[in-house]
N, CA, C and O atoms as a Tripos MOL2 file, in Angstrom:
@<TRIPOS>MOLECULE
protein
  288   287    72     0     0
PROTEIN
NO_CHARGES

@<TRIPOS>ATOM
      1 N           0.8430   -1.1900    0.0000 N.3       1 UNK1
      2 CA          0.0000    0.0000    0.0000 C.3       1 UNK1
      3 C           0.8830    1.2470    0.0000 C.2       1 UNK1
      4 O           1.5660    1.4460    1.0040 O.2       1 UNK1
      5 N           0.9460    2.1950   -1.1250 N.am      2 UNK2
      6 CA          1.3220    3.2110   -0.8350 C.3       2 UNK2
      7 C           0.7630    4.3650    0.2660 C.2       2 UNK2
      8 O          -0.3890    4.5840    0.6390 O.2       2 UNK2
      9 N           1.8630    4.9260    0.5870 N.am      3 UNK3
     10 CA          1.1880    5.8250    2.2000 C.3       3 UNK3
     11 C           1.2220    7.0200    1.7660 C.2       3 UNK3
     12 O           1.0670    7.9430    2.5660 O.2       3 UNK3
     13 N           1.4490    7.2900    0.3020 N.am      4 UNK4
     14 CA          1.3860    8.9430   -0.0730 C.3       4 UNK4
     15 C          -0.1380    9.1810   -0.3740 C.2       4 UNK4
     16 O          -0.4290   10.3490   -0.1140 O.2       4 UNK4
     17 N          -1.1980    8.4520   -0.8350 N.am      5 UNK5
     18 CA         -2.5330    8.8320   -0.7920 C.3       5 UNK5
     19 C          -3.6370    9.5210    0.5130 C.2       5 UNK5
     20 O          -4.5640   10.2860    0.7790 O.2       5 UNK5
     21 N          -2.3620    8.2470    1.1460 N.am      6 UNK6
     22 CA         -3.2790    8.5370    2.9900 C.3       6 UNK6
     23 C          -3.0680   10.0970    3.3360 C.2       6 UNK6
     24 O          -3.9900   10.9070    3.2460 O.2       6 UNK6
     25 N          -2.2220   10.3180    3.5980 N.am      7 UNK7
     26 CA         -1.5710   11.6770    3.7330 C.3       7 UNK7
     27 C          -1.8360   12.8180    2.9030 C.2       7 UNK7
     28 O          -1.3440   13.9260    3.1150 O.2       7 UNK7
     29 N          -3.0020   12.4110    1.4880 N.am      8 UNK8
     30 CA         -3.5030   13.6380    0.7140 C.3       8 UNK8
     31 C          -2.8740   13.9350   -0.1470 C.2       8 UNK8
     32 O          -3.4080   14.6140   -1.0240 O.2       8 UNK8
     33 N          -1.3240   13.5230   -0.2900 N.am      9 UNK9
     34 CA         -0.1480   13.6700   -1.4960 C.3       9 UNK9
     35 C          -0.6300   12.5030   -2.3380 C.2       9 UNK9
     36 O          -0.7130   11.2800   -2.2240 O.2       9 UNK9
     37 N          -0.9360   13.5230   -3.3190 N.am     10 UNK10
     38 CA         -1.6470   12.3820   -4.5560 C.3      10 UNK10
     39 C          -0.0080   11.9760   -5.2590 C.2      10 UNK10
     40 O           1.0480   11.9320   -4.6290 O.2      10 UNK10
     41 N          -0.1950   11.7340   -6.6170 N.am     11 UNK11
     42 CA          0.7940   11.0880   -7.6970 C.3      11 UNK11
     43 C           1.3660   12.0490   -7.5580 C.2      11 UNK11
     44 O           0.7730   13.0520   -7.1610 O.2      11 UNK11
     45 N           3.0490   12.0740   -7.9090 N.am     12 UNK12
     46 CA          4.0580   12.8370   -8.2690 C.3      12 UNK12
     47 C           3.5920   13.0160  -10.0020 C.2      12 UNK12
     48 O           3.0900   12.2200  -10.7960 O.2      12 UNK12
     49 N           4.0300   14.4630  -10.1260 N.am     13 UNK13
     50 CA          3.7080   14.4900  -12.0590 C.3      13 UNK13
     51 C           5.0340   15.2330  -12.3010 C.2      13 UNK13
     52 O           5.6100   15.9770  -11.5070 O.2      13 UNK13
     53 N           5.4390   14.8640  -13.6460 N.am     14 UNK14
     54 CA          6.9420   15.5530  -14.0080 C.3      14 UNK14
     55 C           6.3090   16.5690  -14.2460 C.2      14 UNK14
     56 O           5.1530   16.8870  -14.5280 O.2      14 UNK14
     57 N           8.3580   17.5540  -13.9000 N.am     15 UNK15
     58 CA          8.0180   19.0190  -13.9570 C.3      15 UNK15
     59 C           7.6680   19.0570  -15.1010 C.2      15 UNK15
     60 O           7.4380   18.2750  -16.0240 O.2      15 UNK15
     61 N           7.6580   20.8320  -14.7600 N.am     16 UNK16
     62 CA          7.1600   21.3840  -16.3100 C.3      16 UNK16
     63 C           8.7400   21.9080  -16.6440 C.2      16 UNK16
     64 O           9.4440   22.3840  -15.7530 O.2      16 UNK16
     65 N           9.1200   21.7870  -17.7850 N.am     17 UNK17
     66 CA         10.1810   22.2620  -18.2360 C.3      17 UNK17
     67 C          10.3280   23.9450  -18.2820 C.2      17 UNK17
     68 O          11.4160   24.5100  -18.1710 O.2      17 UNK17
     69 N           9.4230   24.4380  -18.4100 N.am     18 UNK18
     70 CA          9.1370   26.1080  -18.7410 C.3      18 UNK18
     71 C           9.2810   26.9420  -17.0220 C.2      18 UNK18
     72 O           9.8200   28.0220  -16.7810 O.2      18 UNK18
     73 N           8.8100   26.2890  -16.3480 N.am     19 UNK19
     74 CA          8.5520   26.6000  -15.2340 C.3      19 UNK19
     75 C          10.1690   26.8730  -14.7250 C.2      19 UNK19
     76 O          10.3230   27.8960  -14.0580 O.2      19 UNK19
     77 N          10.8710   26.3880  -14.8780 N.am     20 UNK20
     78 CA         12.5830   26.4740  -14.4420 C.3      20 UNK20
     79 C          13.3320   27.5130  -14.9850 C.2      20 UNK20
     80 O          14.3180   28.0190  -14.4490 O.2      20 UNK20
     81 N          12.9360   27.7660  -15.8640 N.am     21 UNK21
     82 CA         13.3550   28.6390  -17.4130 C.3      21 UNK21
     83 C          12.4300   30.1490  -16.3160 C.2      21 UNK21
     84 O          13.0700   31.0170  -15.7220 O.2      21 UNK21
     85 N          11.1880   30.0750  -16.3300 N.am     22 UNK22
     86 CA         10.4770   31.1920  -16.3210 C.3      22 UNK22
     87 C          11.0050   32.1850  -14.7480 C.2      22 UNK22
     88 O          10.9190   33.3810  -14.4660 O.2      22 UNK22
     89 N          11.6320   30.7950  -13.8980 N.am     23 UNK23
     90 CA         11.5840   30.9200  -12.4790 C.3      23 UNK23
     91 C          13.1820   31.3210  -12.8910 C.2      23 UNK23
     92 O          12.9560   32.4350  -12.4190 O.2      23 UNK23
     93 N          13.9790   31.3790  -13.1460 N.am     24 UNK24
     94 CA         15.3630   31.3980  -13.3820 C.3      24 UNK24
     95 C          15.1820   32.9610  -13.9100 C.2      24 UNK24
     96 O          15.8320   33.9010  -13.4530 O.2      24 UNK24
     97 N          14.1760   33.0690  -14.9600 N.am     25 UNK25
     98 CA         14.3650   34.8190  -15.4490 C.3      25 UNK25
     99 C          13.5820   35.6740  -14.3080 C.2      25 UNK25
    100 O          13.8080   36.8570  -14.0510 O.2      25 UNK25
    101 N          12.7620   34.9700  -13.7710 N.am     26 UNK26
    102 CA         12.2270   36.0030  -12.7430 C.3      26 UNK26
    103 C          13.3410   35.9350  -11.4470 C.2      26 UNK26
    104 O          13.0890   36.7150  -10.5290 O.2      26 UNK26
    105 N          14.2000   35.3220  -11.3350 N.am     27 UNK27
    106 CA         15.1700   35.4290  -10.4920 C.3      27 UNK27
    107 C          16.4560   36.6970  -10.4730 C.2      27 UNK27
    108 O          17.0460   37.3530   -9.6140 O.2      27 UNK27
    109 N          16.4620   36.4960  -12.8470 N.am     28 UNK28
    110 CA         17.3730   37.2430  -13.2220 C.3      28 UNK28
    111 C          16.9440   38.6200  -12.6100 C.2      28 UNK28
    112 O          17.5860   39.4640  -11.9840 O.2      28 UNK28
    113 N          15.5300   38.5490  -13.0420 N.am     29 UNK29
    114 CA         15.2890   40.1850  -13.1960 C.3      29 UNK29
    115 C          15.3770   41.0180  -11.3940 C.2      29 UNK29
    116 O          15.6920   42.1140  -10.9320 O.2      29 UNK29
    117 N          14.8340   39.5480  -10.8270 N.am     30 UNK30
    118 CA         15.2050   40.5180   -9.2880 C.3      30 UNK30
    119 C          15.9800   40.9490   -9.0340 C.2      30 UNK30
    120 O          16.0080   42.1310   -8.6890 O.2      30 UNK30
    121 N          17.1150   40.0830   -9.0920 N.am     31 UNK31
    122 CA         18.7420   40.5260   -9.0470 C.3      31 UNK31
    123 C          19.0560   41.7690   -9.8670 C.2      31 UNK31
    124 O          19.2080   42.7950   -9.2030 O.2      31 UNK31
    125 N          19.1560   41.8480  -10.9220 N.am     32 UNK32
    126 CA         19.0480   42.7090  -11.5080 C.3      32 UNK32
    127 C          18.8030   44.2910  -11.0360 C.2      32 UNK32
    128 O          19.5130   45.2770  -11.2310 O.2      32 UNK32
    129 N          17.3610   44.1390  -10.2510 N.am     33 UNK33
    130 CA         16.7760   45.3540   -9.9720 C.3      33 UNK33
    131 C          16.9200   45.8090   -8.5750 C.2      33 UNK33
    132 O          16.6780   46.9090   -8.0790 O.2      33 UNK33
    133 N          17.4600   44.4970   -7.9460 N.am     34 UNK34
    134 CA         18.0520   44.8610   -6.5080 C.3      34 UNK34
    135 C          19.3450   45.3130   -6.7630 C.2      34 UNK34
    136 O          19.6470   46.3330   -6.1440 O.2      34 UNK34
    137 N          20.1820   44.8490   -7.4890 N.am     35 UNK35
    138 CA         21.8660   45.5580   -7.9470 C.3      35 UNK35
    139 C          21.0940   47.2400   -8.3000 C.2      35 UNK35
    140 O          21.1360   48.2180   -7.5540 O.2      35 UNK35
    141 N          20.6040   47.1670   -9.2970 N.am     36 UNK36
    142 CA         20.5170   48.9510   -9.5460 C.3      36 UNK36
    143 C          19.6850   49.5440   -8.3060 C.2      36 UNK36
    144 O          20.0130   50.7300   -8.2850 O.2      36 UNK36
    145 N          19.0950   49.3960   -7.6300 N.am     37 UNK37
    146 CA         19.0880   49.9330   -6.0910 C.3      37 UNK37
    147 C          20.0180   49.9270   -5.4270 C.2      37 UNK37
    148 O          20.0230   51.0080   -4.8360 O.2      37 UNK37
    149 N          20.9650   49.2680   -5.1050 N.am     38 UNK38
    150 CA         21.7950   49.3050   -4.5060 C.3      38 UNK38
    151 C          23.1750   50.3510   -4.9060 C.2      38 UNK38
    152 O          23.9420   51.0300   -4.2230 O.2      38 UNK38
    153 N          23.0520   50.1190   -6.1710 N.am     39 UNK39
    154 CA         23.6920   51.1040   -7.0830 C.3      39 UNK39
    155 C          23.4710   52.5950   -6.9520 C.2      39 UNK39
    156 O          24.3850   53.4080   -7.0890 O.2      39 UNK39
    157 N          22.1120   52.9450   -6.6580 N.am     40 UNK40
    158 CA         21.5730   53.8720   -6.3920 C.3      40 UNK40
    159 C          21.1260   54.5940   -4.7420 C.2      40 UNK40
    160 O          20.9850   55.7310   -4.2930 O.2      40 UNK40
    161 N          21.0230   53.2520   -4.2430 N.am     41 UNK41
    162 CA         21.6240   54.2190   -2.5140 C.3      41 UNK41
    163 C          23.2670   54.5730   -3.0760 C.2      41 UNK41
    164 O          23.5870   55.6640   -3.5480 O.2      41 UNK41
    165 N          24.0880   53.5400   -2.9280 N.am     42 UNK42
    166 CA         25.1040   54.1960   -3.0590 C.3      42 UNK42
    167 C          25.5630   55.1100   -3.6460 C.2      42 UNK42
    168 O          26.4500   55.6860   -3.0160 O.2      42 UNK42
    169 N          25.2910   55.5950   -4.8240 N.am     43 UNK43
    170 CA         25.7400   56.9760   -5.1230 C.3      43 UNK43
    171 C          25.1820   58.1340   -4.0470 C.2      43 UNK43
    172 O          25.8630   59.0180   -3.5270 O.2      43 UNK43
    173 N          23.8350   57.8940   -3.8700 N.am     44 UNK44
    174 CA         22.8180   58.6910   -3.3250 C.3      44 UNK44
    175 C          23.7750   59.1160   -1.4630 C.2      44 UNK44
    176 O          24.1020   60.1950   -0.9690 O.2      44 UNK44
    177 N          23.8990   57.8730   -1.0240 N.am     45 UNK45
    178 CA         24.9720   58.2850   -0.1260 C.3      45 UNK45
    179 C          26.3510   58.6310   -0.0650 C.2      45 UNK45
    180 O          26.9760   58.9680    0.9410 O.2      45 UNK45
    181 N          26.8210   58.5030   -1.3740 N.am     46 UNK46
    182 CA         28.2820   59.2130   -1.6680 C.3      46 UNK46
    183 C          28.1960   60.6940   -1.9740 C.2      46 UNK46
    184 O          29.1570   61.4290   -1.7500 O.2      46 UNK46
    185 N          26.7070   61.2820   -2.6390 N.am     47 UNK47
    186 CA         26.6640   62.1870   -2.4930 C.3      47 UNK47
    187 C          26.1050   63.3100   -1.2530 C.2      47 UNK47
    188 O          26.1870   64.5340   -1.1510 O.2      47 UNK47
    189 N          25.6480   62.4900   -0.5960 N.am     48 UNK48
    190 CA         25.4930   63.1240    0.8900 C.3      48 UNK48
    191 C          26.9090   63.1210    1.7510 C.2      48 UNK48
    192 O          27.0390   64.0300    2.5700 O.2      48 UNK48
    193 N          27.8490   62.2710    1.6310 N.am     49 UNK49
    194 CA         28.6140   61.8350    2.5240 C.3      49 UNK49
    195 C          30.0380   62.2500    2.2670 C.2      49 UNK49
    196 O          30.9600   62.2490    3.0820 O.2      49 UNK49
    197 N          30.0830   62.8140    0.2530 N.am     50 UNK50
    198 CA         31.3340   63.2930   -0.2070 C.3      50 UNK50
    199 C          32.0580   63.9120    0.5900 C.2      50 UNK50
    200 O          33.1580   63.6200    1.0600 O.2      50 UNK50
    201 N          30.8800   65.4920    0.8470 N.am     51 UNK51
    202 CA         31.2340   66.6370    2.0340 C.3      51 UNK51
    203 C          32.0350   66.6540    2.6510 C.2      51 UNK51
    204 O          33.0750   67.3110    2.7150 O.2      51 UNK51
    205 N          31.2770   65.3340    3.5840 N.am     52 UNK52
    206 CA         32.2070   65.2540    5.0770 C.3      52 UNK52
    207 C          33.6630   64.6930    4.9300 C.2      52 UNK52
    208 O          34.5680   65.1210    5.6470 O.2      52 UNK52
    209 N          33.8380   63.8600    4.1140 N.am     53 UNK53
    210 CA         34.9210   63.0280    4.0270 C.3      53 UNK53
    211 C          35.8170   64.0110    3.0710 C.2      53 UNK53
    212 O          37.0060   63.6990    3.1430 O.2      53 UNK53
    213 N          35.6050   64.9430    2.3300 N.am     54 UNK54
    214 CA         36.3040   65.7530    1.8190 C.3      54 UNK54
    215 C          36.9180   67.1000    2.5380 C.2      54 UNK54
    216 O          37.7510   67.8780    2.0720 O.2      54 UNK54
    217 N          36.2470   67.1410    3.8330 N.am     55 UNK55
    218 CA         36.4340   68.3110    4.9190 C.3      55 UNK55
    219 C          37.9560   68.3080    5.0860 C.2      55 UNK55
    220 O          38.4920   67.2000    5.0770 O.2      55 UNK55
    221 N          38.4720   69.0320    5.1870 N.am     56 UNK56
    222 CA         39.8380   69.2960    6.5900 C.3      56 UNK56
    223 C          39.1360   68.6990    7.1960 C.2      56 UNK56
    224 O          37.9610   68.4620    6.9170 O.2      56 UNK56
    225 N          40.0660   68.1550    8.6560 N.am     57 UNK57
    226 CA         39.8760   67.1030    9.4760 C.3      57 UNK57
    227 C          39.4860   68.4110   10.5640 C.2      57 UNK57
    228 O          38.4410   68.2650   11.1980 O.2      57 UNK57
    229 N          40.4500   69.9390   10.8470 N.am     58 UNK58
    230 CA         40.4170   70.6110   11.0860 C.3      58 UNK58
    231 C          38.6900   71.2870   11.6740 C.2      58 UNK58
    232 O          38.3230   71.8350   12.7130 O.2      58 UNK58
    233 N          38.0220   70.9070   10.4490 N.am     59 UNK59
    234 CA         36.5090   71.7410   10.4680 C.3      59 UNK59
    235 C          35.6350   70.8690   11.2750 C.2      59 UNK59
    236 O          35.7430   69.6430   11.3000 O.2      59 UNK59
    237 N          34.7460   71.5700   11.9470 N.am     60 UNK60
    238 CA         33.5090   71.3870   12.8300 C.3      60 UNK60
    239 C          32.0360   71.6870   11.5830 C.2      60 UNK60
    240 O          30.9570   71.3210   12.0480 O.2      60 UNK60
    241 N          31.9960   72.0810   10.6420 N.am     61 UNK61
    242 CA         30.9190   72.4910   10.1130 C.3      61 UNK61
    243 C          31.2720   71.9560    8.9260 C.2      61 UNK61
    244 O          32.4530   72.0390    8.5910 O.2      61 UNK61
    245 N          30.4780   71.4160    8.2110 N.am     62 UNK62
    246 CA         30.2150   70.9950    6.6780 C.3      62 UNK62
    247 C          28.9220   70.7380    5.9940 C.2      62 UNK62
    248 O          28.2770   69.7560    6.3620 O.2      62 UNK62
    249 N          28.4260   71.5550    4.9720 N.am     63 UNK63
    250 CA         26.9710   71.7010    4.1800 C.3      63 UNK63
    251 C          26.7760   70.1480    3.7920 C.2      63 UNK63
    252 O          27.6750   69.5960    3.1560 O.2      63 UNK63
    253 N          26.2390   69.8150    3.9640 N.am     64 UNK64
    254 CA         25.7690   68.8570    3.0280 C.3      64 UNK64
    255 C          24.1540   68.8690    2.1120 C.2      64 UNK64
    256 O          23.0770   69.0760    2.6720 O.2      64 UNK64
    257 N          24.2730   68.6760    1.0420 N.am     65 UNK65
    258 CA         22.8950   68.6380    0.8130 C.3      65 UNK65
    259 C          22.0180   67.3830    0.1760 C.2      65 UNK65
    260 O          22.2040   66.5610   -0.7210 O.2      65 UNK65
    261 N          20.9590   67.6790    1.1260 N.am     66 UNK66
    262 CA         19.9930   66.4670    1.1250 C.3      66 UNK66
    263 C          18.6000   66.7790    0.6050 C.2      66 UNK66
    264 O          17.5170   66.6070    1.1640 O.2      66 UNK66
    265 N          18.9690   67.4450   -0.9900 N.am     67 UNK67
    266 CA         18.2500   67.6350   -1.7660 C.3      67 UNK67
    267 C          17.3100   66.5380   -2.6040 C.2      67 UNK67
    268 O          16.1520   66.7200   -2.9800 O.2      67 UNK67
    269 N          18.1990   65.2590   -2.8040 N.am     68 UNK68
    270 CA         17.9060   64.0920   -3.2850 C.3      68 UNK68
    271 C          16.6370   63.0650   -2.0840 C.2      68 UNK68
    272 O          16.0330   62.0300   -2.3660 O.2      68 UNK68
    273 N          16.6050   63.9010   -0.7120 N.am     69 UNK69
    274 CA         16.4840   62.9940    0.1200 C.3      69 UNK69
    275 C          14.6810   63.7800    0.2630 C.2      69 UNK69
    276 O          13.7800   63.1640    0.8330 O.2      69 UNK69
    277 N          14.4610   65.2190   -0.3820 N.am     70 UNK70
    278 CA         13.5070   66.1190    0.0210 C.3      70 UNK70
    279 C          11.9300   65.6500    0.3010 C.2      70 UNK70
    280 O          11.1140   66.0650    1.1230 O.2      70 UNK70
    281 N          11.8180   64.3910   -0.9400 N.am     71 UNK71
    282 CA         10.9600   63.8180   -1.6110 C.3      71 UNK71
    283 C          10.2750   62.7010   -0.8610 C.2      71 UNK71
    284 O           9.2310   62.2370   -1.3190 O.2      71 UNK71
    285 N          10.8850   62.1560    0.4580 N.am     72 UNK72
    286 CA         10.8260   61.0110    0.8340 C.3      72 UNK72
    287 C           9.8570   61.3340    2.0490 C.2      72 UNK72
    288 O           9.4770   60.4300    2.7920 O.2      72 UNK72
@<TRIPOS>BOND
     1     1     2 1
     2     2     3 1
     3     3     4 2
     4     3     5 am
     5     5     6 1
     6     6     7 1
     7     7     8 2
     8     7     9 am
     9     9    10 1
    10    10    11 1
    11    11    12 2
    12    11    13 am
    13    13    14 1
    14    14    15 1
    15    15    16 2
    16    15    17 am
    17    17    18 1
    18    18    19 1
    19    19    20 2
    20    19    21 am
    21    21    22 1
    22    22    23 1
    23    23    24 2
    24    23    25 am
    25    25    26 1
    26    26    27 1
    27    27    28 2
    28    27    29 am
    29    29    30 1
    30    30    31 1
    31    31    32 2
    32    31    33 am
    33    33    34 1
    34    34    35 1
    35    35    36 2
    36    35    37 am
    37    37    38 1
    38    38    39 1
    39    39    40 2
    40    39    41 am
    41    41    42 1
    42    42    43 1
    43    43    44 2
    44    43    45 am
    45    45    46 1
    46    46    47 1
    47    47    48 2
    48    47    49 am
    49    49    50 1
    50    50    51 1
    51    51    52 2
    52    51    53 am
    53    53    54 1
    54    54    55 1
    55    55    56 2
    56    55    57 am
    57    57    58 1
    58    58    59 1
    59    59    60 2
    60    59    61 am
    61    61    62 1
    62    62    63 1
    63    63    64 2
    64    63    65 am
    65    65    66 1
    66    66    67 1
    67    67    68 2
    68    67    69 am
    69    69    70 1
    70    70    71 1
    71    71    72 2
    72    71    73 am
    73    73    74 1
    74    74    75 1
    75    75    76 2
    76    75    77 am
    77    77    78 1
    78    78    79 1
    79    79    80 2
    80    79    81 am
    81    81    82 1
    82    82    83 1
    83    83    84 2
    84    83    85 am
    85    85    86 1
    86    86    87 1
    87    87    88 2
    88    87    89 am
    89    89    90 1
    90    90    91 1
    91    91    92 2
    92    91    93 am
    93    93    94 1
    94    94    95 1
    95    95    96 2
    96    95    97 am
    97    97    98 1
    98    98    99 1
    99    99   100 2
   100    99   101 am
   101   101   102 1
   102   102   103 1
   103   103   104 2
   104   103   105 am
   105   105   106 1
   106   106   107 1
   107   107   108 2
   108   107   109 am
   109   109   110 1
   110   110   111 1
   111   111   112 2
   112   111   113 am
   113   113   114 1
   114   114   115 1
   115   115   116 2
   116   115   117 am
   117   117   118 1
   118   118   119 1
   119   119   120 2
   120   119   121 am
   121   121   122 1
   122   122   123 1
   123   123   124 2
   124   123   125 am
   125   125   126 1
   126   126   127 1
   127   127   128 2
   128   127   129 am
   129   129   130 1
   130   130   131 1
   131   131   132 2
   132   131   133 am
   133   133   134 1
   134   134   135 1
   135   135   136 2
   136   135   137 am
   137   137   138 1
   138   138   139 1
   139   139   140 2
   140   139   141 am
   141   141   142 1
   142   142   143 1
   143   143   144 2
   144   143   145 am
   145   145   146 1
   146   146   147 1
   147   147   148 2
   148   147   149 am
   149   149   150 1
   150   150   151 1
   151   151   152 2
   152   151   153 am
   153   153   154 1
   154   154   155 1
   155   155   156 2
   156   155   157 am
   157   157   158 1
   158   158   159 1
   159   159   160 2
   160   159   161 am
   161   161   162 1
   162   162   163 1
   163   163   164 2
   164   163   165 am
   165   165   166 1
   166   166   167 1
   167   167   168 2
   168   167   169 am
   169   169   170 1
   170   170   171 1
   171   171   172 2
   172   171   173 am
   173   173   174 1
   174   174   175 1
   175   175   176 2
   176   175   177 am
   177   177   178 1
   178   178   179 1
   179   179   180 2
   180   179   181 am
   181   181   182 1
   182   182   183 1
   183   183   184 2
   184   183   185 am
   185   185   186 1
   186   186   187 1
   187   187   188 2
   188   187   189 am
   189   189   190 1
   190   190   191 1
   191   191   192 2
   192   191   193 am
   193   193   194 1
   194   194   195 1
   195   195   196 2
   196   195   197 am
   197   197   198 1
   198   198   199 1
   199   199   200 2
   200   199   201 am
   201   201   202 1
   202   202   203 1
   203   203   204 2
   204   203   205 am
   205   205   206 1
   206   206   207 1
   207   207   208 2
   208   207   209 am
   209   209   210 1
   210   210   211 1
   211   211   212 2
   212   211   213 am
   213   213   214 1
   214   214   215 1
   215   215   216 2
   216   215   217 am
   217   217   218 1
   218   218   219 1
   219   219   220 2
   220   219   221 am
   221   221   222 1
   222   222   223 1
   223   223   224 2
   224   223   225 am
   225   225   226 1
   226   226   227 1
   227   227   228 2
   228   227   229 am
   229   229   230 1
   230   230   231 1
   231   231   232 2
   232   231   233 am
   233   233   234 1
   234   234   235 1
   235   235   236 2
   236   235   237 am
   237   237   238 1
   238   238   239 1
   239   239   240 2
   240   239   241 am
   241   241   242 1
   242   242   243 1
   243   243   244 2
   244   243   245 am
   245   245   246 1
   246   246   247 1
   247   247   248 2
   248   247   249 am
   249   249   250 1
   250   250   251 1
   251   251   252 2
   252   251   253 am
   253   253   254 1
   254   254   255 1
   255   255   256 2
   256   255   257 am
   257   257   258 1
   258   258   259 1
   259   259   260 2
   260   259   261 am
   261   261   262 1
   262   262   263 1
   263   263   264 2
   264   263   265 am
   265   265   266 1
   266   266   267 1
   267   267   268 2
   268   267   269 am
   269   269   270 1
   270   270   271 1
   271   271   272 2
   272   271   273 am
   273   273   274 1
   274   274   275 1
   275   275   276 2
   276   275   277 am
   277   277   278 1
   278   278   279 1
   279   279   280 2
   280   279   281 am
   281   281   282 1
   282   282   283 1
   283   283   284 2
   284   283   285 am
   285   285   286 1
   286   286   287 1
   287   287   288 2
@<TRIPOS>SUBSTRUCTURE
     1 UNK1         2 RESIDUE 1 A UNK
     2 UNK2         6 RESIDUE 1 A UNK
     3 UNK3        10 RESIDUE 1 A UNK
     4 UNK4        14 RESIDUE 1 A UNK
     5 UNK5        18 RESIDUE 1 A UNK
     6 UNK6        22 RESIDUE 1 A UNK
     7 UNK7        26 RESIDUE 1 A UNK
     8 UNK8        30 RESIDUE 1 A UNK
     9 UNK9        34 RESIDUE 1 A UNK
    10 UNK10       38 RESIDUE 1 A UNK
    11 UNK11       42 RESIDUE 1 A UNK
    12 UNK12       46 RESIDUE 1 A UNK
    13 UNK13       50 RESIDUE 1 A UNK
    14 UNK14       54 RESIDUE 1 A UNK
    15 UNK15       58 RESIDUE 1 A UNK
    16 UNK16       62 RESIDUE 1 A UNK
    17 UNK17       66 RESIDUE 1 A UNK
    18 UNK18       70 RESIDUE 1 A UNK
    19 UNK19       74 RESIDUE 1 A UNK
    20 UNK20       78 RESIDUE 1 A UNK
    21 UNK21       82 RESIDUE 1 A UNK
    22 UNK22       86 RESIDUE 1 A UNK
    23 UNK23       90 RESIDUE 1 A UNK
    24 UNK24       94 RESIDUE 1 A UNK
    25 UNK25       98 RESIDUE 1 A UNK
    26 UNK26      102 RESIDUE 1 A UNK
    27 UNK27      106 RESIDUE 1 A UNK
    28 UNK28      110 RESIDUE 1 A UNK
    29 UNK29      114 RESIDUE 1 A UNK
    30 UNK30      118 RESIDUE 1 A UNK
    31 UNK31      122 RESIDUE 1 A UNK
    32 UNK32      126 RESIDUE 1 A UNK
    33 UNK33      130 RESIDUE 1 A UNK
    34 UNK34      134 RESIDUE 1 A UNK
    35 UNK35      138 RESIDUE 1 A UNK
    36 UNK36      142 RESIDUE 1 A UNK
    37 UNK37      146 RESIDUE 1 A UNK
    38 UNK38      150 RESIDUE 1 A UNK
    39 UNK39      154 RESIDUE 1 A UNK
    40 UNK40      158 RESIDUE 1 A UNK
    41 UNK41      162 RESIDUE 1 A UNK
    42 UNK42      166 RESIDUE 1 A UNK
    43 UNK43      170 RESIDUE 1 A UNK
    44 UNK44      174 RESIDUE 1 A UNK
    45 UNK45      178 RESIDUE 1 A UNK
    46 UNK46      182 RESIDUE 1 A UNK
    47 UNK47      186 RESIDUE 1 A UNK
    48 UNK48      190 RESIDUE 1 A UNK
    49 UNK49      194 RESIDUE 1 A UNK
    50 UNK50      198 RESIDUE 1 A UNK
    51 UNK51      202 RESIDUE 1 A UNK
    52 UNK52      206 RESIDUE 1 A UNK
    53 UNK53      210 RESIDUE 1 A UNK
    54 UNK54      214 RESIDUE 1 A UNK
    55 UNK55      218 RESIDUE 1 A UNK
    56 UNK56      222 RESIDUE 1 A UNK
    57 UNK57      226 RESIDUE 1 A UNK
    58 UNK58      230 RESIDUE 1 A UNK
    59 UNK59      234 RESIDUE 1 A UNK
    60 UNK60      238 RESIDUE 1 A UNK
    61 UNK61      242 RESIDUE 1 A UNK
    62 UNK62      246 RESIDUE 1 A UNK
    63 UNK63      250 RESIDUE 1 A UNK
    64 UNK64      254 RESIDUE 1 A UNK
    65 UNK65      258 RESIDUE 1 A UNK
    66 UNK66      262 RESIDUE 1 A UNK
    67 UNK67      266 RESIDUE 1 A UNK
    68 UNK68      270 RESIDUE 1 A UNK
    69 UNK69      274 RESIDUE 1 A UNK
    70 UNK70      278 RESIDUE 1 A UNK
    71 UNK71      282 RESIDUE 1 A UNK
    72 UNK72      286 RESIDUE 1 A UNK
């Protein structure tokens, strides 16, 4: 007696071939669109952060602008 019926797990059916393919490009594209976010804080914080790191060590005061940030 098989015990996969009892349990509600009917027949195993082969994959679908497309399904691997389709799941593989929707993988590409996440990646993808998480790299250009990431791409994009980072500039976004290099340009907030240039400022400071470009200061004399000397200075207490440095502009920064968080023009990019106005929107949020």
């Amino acid at each position: 007696m098989d015990p996969l019926p009892e349990r509600g797990m009917g027949a195993v059916t082969a994959p679908n071939c497309a399904e691997p393919l389709a799941r593989r490009r929707r993988h590409t594209w996440l990646l993808a669109t998480l790299t250009e976010l990431i791409g994009d804080c980072a500039q976004a914080a290099g340009e907030v952060y240039r400022p400071v790191a470009e200061a004399r060590p000397t200075r207490t005061d440095v502009t920064v602008n968080l023009g990019l940030f106005a929107g949020l």
